[in-house]
C-alpha positions in Angstrom: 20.3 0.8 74.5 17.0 1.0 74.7 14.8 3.9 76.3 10.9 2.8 78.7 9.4 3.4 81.7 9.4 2.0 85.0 6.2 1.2 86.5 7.0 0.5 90.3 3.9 0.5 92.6 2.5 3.3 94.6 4.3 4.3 97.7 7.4 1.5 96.8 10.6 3.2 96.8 13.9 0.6 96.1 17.2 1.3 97.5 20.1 -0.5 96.8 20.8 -3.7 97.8 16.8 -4.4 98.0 14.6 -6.1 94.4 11.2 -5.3 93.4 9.3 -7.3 90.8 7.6 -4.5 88.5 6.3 -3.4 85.0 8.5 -1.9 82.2 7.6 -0.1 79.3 9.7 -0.3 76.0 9.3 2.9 74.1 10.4 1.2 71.1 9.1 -2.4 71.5 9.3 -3.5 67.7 12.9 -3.2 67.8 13.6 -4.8 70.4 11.1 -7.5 70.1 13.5 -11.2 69.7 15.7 -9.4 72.2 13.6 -9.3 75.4 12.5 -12.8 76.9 12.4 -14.4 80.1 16.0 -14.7 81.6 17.4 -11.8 80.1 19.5 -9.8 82.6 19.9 -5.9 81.7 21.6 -2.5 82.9 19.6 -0.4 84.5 20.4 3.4 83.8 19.2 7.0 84.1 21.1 8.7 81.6 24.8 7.5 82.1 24.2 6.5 85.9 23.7 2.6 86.5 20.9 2.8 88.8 20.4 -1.3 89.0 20.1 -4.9 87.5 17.2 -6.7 85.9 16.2 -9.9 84.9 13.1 -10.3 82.8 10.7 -12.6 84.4 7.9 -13.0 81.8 7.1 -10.6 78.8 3.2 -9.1 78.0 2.6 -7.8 74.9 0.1 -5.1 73.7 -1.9 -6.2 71.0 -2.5 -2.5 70.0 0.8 -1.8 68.6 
């Protein structure tokens, strides 16, 4: 498990059933590094509650950490 933040654009709320392509911030992105590459498919959760699905579509790295 793995804790970010995501970055959905202004005013764009998702309900279920619909996708949104957006921005996530891992928190702890040295771990988790060799584990997050296009094609991956994740759990979405707040706390315990699935929220949604996601499939990585391309990965940007910050050179400043």
């Amino acid at each position: 498990m793995a804790t970010g933040f995501v970055d959905l654009p202004e005013g764009v709320e998702v309900r279920p059933g619909e996708s949104v392509e957006c921005n996530i911030q891992f928190w702890e992105w040295a771990r988790l590094k060799g584990e997050i590459y296009p094609g991956r498919e994740w759990r979405i959760q707040e706390g315990g509650k699935l929220v949604g699905f996601g499939t990585v579509l391309g990965v940007l790295e910050n050179s400043d950490k």
